[in-house]
Predicted model as a PDB file, atoms N, CA, C, CB and O in Angstrom, pLDDT in the B-factor column:
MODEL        1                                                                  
ATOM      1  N   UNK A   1      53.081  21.713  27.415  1.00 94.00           N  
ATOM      2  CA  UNK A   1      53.284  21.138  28.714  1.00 94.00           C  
ATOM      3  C   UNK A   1      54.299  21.995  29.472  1.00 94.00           C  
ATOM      4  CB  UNK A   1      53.753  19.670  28.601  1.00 94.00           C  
ATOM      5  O   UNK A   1      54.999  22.663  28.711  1.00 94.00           O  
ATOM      6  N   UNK A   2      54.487  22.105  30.402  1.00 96.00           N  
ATOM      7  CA  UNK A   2      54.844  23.058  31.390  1.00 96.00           C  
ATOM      8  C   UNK A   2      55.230  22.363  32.872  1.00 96.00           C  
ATOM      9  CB  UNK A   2      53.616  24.061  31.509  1.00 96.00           C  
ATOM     10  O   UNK A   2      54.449  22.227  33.814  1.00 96.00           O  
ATOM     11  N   UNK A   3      56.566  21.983  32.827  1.00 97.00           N  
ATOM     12  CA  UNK A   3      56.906  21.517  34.642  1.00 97.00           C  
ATOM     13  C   UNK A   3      58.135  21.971  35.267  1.00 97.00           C  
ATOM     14  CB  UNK A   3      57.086  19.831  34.912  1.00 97.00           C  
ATOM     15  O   UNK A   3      59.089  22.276  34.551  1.00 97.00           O  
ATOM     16  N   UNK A   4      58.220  22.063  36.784  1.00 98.00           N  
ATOM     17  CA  UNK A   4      58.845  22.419  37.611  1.00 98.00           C  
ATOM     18  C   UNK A   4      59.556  21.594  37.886  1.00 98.00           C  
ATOM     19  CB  UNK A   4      58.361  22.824  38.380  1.00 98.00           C  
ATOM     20  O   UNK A   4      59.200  20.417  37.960  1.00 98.00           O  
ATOM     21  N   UNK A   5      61.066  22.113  38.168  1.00 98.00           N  
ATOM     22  CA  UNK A   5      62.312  21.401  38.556  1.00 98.00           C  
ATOM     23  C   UNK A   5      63.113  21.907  39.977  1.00 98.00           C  
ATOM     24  CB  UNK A   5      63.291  21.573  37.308  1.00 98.00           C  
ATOM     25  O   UNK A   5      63.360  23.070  40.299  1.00 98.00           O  
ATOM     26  N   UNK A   6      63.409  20.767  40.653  1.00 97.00           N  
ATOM     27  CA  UNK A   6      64.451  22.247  41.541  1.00 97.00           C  
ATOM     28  C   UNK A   6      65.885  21.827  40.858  1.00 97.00           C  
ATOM     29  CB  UNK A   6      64.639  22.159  43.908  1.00 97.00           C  
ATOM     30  O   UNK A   6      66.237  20.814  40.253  1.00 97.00           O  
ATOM     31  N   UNK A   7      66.552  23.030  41.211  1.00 96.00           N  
ATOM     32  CA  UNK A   7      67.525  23.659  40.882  1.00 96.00           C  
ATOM     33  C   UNK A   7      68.637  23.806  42.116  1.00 96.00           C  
ATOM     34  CB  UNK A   7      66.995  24.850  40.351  1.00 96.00           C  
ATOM     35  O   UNK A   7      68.246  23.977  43.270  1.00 96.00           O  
ATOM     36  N   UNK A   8      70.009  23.729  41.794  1.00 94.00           N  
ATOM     37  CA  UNK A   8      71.082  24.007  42.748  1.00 94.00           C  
ATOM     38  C   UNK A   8      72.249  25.046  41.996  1.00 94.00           C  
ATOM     39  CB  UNK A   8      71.759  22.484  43.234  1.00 94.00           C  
ATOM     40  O   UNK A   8      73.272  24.515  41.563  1.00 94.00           O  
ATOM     41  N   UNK A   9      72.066  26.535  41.856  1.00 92.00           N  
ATOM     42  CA  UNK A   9      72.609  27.451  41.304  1.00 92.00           C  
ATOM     43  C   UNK A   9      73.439  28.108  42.573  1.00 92.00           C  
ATOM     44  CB  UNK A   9      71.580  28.285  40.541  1.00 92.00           C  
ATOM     45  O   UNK A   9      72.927  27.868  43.666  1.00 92.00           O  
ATOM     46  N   UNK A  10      74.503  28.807  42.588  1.00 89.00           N  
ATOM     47  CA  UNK A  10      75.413  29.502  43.282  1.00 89.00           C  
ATOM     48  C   UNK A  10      74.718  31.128  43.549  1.00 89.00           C  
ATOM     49  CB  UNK A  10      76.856  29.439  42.389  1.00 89.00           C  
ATOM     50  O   UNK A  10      74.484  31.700  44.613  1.00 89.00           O  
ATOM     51  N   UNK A  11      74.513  31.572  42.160  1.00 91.00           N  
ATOM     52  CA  UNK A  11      73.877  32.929  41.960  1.00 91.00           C  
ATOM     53  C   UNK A  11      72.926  33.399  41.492  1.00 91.00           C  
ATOM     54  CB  UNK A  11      74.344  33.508  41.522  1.00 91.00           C  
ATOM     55  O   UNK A  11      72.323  32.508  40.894  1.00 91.00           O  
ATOM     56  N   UNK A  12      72.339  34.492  41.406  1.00 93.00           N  
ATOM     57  CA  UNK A  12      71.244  34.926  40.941  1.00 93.00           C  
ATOM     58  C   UNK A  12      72.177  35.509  39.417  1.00 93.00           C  
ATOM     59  CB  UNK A  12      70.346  36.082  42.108  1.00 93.00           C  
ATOM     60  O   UNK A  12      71.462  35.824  38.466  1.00 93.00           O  
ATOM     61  N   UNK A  13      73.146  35.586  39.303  1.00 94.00           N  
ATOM     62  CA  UNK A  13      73.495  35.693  38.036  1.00 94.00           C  
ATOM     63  C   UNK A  13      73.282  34.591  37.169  1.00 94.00           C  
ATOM     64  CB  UNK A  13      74.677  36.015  37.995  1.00 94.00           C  
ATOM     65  O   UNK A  13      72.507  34.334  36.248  1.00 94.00           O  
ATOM     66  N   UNK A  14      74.295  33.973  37.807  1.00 92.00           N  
ATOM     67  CA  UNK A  14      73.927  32.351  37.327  1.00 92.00           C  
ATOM     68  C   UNK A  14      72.817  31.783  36.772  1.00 92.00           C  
ATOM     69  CB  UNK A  14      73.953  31.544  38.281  1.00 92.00           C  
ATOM     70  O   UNK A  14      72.733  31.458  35.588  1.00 92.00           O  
ATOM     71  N   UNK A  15      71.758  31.623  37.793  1.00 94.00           N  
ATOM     72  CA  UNK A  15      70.485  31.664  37.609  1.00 94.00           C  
ATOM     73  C   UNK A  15      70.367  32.293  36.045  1.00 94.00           C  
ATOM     74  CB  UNK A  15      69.796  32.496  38.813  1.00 94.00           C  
ATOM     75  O   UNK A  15      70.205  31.647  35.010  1.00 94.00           O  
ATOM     76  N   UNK A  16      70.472  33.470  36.169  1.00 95.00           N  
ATOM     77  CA  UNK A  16      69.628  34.195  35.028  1.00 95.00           C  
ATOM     78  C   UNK A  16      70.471  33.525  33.405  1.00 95.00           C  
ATOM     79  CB  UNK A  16      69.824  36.327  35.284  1.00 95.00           C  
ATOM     80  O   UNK A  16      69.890  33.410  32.326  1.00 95.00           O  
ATOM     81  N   UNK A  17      71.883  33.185  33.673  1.00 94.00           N  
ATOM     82  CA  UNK A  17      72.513  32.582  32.581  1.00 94.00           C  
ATOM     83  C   UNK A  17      71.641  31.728  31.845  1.00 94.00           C  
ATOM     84  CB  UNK A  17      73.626  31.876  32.979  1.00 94.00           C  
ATOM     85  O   UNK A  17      71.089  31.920  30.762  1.00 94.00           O  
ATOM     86  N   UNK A  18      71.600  30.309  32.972  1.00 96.00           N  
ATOM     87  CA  UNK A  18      70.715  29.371  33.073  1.00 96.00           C  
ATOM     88  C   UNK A  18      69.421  29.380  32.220  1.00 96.00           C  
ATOM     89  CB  UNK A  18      70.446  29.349  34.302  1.00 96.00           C  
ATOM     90  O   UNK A  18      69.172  28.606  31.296  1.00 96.00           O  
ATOM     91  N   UNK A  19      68.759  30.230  32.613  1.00 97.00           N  
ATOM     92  CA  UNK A  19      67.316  30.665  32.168  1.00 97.00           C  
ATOM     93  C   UNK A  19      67.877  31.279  30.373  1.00 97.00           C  
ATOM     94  CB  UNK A  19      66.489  32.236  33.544  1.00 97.00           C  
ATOM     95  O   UNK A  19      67.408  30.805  29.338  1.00 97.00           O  
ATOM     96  N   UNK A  20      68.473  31.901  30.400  1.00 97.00           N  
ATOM     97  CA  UNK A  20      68.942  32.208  28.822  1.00 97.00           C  
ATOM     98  C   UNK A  20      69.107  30.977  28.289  1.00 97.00           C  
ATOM     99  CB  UNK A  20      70.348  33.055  28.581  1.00 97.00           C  
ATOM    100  O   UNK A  20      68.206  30.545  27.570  1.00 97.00           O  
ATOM    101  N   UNK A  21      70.423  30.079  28.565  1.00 96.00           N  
ATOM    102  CA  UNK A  21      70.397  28.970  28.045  1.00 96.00           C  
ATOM    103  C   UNK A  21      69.544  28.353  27.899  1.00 96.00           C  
ATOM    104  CB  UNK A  21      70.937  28.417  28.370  1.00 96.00           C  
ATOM    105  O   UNK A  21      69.402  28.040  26.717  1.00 96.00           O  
ATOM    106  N   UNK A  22      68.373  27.736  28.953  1.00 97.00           N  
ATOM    107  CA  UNK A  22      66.989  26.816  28.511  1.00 97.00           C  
ATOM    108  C   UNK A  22      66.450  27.435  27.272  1.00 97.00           C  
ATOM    109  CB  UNK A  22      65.670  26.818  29.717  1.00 97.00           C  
ATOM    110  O   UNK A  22      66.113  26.765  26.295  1.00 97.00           O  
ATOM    111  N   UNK A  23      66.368  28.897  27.345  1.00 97.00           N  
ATOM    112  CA  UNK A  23      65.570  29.312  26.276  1.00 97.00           C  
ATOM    113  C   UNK A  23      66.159  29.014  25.513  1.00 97.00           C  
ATOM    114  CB  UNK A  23      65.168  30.429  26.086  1.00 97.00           C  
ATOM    115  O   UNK A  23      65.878  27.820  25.617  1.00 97.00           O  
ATOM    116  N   UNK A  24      67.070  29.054  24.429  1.00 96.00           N  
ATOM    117  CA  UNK A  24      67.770  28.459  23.245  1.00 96.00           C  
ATOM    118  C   UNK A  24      67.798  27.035  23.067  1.00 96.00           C  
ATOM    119  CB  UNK A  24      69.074  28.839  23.239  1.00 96.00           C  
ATOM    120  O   UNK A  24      68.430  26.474  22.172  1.00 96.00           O  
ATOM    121  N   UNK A  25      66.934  26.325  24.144  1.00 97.00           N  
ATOM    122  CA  UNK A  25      67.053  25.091  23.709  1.00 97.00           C  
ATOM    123  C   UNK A  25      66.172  24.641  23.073  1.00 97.00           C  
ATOM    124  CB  UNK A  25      67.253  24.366  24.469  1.00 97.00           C  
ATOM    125  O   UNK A  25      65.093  24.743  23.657  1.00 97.00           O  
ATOM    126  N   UNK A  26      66.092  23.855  21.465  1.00 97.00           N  
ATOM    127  CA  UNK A  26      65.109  23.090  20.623  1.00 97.00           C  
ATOM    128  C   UNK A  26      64.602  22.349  21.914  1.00 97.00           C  
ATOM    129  CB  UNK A  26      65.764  22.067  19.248  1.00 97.00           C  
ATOM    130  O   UNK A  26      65.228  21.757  22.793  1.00 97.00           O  
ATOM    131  N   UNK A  27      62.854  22.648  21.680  1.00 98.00           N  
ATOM    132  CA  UNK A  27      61.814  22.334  22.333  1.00 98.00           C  
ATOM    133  C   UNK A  27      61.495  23.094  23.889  1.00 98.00           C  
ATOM    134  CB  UNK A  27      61.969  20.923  22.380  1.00 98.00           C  
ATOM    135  O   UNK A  27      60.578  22.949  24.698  1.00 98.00           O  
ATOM    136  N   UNK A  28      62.425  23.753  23.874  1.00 98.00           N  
ATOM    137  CA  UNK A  28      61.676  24.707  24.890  1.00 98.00           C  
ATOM    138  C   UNK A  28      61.197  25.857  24.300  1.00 98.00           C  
ATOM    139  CB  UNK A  28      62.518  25.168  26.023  1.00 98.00           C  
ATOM    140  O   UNK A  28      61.789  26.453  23.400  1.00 98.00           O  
ATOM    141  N   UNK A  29      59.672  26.333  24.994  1.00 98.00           N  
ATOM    142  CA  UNK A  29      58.753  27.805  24.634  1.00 98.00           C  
ATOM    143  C   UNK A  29      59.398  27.969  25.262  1.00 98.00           C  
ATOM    144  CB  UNK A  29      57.308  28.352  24.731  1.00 98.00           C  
ATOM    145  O   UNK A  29      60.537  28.030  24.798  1.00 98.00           O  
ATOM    146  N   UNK A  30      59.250  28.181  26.843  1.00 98.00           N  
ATOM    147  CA  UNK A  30      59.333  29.576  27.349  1.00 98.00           C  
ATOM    148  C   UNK A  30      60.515  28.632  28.588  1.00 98.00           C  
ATOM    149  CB  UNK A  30      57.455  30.589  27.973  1.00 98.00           C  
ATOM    150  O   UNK A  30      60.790  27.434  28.528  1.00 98.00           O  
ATOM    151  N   UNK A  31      60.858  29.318  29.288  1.00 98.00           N  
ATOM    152  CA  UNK A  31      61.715  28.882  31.153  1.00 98.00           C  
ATOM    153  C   UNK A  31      61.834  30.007  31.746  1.00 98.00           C  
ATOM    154  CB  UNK A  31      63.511  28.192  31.300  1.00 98.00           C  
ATOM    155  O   UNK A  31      62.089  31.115  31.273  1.00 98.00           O  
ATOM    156  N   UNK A  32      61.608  29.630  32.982  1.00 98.00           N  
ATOM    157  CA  UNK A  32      62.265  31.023  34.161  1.00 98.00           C  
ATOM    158  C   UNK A  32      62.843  30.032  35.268  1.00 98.00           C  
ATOM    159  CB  UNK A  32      60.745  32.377  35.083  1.00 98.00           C  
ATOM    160  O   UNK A  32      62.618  28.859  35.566  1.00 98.00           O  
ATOM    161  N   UNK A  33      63.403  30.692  35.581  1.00 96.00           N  
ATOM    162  CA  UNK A  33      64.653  30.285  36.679  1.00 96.00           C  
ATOM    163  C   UNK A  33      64.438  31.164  37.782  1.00 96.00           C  
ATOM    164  CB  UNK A  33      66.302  30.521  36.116  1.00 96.00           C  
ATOM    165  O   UNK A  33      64.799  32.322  37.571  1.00 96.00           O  
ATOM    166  N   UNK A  34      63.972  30.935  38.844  1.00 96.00           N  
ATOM    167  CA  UNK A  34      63.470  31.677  40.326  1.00 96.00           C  
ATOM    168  C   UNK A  34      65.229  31.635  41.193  1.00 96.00           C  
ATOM    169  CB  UNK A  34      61.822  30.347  41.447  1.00 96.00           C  
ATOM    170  O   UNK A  34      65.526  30.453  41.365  1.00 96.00           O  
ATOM    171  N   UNK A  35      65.921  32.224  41.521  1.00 95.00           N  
ATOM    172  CA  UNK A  35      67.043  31.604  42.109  1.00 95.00           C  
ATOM    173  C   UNK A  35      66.324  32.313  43.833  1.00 95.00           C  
ATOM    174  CB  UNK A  35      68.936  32.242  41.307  1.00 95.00           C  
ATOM    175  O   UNK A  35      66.918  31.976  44.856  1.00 95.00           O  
ATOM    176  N   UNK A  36      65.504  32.929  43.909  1.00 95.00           N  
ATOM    177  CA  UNK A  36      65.357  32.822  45.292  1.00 95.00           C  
ATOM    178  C   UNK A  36      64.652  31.571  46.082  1.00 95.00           C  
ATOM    179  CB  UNK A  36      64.695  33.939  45.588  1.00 95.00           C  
ATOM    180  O   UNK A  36      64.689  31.322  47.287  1.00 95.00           O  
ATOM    181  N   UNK A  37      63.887  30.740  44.839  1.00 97.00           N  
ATOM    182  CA  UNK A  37      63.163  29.711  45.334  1.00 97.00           C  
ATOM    183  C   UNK A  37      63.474  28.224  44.934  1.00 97.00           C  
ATOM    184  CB  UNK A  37      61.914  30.009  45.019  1.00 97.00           C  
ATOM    185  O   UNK A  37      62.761  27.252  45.186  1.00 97.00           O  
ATOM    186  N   UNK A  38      65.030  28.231  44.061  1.00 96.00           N  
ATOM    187  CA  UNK A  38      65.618  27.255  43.217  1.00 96.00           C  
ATOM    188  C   UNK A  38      65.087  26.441  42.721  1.00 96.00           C  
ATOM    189  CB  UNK A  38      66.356  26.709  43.587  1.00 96.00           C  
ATOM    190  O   UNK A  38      65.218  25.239  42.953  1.00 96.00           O  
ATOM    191  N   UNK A  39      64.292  27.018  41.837  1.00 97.00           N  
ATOM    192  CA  UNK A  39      62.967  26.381  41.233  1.00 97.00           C  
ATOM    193  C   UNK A  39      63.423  26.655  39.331  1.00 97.00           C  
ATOM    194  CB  UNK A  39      61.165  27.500  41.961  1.00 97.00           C  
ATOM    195  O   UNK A  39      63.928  27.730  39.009  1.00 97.00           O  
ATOM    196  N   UNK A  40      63.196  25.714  38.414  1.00 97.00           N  
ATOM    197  CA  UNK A  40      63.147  26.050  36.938  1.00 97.00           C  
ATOM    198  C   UNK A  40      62.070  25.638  36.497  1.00 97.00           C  
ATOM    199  CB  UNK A  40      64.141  25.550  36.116  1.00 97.00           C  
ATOM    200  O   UNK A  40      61.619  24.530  36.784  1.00 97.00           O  
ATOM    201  N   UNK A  41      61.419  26.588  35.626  1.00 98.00           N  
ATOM    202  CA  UNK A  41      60.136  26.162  35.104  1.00 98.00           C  
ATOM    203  C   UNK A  41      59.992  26.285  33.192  1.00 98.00           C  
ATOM    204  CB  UNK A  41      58.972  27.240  35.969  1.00 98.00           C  
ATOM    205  O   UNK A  41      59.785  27.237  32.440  1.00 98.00           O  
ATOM    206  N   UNK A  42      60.169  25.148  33.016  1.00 98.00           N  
ATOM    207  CA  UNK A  42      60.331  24.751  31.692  1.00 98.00           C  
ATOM    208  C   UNK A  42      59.090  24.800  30.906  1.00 98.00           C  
ATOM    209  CB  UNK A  42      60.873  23.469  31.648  1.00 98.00           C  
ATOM    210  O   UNK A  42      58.301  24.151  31.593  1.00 98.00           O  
ATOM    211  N   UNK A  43      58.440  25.221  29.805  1.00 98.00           N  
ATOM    212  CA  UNK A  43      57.489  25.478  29.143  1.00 98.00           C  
ATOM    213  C   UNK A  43      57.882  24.235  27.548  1.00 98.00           C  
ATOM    214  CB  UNK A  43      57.455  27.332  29.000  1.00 98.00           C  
ATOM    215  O   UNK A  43      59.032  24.412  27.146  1.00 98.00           O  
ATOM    216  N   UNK A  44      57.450  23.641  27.108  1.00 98.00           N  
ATOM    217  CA  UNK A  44      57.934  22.773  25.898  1.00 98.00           C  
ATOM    218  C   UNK A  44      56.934  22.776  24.865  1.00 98.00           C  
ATOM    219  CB  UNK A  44      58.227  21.282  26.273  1.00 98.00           C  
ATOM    220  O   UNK A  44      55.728  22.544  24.953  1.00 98.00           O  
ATOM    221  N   UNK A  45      57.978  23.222  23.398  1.00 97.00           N  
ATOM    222  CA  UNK A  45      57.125  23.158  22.678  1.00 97.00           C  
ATOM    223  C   UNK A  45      56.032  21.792  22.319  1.00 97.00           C  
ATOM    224  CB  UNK A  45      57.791  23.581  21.825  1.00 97.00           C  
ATOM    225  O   UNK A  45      56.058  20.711  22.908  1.00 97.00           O  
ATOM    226  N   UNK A  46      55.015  22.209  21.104  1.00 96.00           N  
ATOM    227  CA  UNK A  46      54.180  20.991  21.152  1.00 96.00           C  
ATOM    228  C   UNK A  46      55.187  19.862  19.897  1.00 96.00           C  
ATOM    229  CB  UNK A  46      52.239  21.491  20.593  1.00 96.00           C  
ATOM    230  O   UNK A  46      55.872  20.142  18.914  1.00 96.00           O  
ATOM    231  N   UNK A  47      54.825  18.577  20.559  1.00 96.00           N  
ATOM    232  CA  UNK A  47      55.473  17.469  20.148  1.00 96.00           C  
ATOM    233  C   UNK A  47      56.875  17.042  21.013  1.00 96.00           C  
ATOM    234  CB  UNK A  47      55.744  17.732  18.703  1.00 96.00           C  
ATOM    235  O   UNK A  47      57.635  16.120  20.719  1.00 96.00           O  
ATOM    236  N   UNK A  48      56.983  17.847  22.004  1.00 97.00           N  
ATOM    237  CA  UNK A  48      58.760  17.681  22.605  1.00 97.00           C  
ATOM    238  C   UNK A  48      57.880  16.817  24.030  1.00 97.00           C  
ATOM    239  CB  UNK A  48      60.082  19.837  23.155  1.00 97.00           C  
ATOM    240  O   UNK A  48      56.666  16.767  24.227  1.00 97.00           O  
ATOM    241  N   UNK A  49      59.135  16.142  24.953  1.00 95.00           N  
ATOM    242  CA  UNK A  49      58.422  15.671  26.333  1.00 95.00           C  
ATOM    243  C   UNK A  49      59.886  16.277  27.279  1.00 95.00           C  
ATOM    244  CB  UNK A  49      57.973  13.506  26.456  1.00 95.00           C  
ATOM    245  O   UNK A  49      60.837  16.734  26.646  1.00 95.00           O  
ATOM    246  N   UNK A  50      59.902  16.250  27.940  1.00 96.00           N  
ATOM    247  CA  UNK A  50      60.404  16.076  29.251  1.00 96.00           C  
ATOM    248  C   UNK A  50      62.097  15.177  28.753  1.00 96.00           C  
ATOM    249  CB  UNK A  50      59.037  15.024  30.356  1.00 96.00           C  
ATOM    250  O   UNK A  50      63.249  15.580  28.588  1.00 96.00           O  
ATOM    251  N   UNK A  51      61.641  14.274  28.690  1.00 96.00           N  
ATOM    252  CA  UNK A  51      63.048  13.503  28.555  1.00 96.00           C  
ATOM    253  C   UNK A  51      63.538  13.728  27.179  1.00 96.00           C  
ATOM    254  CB  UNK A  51      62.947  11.853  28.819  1.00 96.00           C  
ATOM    255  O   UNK A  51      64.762  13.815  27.074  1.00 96.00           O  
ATOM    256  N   UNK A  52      62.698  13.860  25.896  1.00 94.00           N  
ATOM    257  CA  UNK A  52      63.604  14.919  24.586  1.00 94.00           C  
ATOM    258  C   UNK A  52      64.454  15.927  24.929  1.00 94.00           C  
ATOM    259  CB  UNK A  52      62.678  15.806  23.651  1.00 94.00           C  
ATOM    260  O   UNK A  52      65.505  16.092  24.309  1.00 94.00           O  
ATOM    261  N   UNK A  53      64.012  16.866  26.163  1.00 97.00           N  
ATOM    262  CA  UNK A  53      64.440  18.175  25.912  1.00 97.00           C  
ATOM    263  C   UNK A  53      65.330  18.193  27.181  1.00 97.00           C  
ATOM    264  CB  UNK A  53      63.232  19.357  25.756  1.00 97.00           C  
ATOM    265  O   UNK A  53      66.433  18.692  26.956  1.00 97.00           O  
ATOM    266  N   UNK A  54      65.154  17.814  28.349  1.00 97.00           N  
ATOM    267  CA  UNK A  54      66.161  18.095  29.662  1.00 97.00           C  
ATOM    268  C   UNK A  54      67.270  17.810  29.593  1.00 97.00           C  
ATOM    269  CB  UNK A  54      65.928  17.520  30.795  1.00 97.00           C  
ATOM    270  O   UNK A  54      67.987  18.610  30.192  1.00 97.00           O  
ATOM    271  N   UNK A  55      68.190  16.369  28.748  1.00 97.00           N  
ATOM    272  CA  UNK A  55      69.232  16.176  28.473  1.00 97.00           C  
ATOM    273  C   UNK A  55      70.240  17.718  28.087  1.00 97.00           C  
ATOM    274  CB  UNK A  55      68.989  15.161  27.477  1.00 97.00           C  
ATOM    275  O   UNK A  55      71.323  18.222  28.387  1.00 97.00           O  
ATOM    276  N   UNK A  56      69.217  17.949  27.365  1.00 97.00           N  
ATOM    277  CA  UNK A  56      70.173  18.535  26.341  1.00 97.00           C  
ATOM    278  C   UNK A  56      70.034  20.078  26.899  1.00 97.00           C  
ATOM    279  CB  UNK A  56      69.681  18.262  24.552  1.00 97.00           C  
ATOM    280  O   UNK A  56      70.823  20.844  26.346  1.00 97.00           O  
ATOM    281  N   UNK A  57      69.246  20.633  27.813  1.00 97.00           N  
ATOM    282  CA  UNK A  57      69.069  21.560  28.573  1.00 97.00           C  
ATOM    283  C   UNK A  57      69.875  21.409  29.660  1.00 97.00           C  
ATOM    284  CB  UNK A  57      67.880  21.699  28.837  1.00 97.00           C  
ATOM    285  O   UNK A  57      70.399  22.493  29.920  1.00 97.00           O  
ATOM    286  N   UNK A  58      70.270  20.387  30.549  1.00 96.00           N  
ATOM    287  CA  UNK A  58      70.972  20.281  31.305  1.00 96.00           C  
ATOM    288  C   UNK A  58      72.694  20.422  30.619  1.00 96.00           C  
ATOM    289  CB  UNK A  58      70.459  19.104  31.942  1.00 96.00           C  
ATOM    290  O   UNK A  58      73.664  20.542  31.367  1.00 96.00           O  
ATOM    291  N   UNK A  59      72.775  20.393  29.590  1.00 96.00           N  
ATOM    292  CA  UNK A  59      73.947  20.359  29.286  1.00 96.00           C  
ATOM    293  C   UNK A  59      74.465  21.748  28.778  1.00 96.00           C  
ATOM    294  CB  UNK A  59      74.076  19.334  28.431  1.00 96.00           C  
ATOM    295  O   UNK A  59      75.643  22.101  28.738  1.00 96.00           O  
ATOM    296  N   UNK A  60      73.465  22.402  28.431  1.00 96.00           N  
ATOM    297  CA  UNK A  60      73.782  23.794  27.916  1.00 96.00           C  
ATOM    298  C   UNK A  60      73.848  24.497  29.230  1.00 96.00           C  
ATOM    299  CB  UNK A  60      72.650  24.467  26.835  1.00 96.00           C  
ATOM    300  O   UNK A  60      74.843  25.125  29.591  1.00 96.00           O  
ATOM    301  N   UNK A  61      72.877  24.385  29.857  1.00 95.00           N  
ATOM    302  CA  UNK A  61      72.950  24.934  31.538  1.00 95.00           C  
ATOM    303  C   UNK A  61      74.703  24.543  32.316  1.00 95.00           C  
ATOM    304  CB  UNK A  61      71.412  23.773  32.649  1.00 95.00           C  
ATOM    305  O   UNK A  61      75.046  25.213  33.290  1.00 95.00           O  
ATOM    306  N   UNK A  62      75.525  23.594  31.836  1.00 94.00           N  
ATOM    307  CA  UNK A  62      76.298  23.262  32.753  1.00 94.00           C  
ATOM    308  C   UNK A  62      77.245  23.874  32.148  1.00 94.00           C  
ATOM    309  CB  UNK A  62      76.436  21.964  33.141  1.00 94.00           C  
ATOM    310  O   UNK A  62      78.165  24.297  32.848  1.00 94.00           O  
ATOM    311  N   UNK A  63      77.289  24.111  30.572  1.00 93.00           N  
ATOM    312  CA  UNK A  63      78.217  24.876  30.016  1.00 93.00           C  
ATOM    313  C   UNK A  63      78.638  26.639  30.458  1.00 93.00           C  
ATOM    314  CB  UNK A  63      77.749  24.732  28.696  1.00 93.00           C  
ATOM    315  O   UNK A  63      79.744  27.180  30.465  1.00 93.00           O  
ATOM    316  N   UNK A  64      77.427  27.142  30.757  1.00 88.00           N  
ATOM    317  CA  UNK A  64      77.455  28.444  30.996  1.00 88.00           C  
ATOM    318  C   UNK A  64      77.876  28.752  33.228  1.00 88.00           C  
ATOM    319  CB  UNK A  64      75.592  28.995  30.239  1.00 88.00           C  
ATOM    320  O   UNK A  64      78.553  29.619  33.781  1.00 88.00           O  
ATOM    321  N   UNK A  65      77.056  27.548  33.821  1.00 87.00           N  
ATOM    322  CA  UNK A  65      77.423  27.282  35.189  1.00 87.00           C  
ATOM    323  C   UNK A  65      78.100  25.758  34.987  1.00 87.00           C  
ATOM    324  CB  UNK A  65      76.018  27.370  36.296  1.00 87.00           C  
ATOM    325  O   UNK A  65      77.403  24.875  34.487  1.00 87.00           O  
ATOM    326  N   UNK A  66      79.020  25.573  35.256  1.00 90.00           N  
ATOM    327  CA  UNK A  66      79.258  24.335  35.244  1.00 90.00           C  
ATOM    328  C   UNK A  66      79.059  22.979  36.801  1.00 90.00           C  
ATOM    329  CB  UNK A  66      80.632  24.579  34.727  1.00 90.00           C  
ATOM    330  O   UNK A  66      79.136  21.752  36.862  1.00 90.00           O  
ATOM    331  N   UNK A  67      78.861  23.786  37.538  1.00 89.00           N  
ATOM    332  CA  UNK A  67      78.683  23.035  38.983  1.00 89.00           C  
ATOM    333  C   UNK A  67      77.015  23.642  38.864  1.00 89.00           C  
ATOM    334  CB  UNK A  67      79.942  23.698  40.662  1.00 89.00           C  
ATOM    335  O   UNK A  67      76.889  24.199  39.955  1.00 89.00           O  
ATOM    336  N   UNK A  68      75.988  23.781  38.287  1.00 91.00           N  
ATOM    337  CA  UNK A  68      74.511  24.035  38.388  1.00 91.00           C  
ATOM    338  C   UNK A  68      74.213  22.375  38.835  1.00 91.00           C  
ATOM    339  CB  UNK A  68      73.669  24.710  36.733  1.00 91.00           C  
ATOM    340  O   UNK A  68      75.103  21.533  38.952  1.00 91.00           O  
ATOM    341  N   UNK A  69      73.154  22.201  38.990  1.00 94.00           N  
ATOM    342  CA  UNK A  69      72.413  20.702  38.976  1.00 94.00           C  
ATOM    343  C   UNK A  69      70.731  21.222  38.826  1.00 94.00           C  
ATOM    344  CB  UNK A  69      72.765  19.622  40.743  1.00 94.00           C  
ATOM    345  O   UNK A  69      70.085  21.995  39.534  1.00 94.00           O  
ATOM    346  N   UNK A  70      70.404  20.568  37.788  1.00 96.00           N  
ATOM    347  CA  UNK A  70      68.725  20.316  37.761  1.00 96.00           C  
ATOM    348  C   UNK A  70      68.293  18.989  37.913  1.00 96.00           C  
ATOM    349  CB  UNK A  70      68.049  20.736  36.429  1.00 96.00           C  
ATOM    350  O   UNK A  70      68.778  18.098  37.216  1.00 96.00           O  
ATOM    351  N   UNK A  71      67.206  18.713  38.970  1.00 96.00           N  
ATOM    352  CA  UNK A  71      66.558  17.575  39.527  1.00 96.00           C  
ATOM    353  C   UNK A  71      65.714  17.363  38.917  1.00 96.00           C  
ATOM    354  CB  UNK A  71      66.173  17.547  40.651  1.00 96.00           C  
ATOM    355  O   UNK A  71      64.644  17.680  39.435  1.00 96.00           O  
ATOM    356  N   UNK A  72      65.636  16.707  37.455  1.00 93.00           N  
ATOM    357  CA  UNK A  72      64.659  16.588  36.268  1.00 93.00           C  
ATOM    358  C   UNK A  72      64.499  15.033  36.243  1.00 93.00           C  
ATOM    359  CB  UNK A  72      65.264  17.265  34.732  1.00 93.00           C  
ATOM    360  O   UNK A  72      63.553  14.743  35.511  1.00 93.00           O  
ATOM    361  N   UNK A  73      65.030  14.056  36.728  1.00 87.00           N  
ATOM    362  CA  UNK A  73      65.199  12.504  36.280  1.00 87.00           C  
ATOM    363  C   UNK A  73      64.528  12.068  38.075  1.00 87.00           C  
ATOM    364  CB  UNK A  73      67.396  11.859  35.706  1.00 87.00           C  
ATOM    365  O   UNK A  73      64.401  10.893  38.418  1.00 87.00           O  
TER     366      UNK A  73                                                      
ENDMDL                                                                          
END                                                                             
């Protein structure tokens, strides 16, 4: 499963942090992080949903940006 989030990042560095972090997160395949279009696109492995995995993606994301916001809920 595969869905789109928007996103409120400062930088295109940032951004790209972001996108590292999702990837290390249990139950995400794949993510990219667009910071020109503040868009995140989360890829999840099979058996994970949406609300398993964004918690805990949003939290690794805030560690590396800490003022980020993803519009996932």
């Amino acid at each position: 499963m595969k869905k789109t989030y928007k996103i409120d990042v400062d930088c295109a560095n940032c951004a790209n942090k972001m996108e590292q972090a999702t990837k290390g997160t249990k139950g995400v395949k794949d993510a990219v992080v667009n910071f020109m279009t503040l868009k995140m696109t989360v890829e999840f492995e099979e058996g994970f949903t949406p609300a398993d995995v964004m918690p805990e993606v949003e939290k690794n994301c805030k560690i590396v940006e800490d003022d980020c916001e993803i519009f996932w809920k």
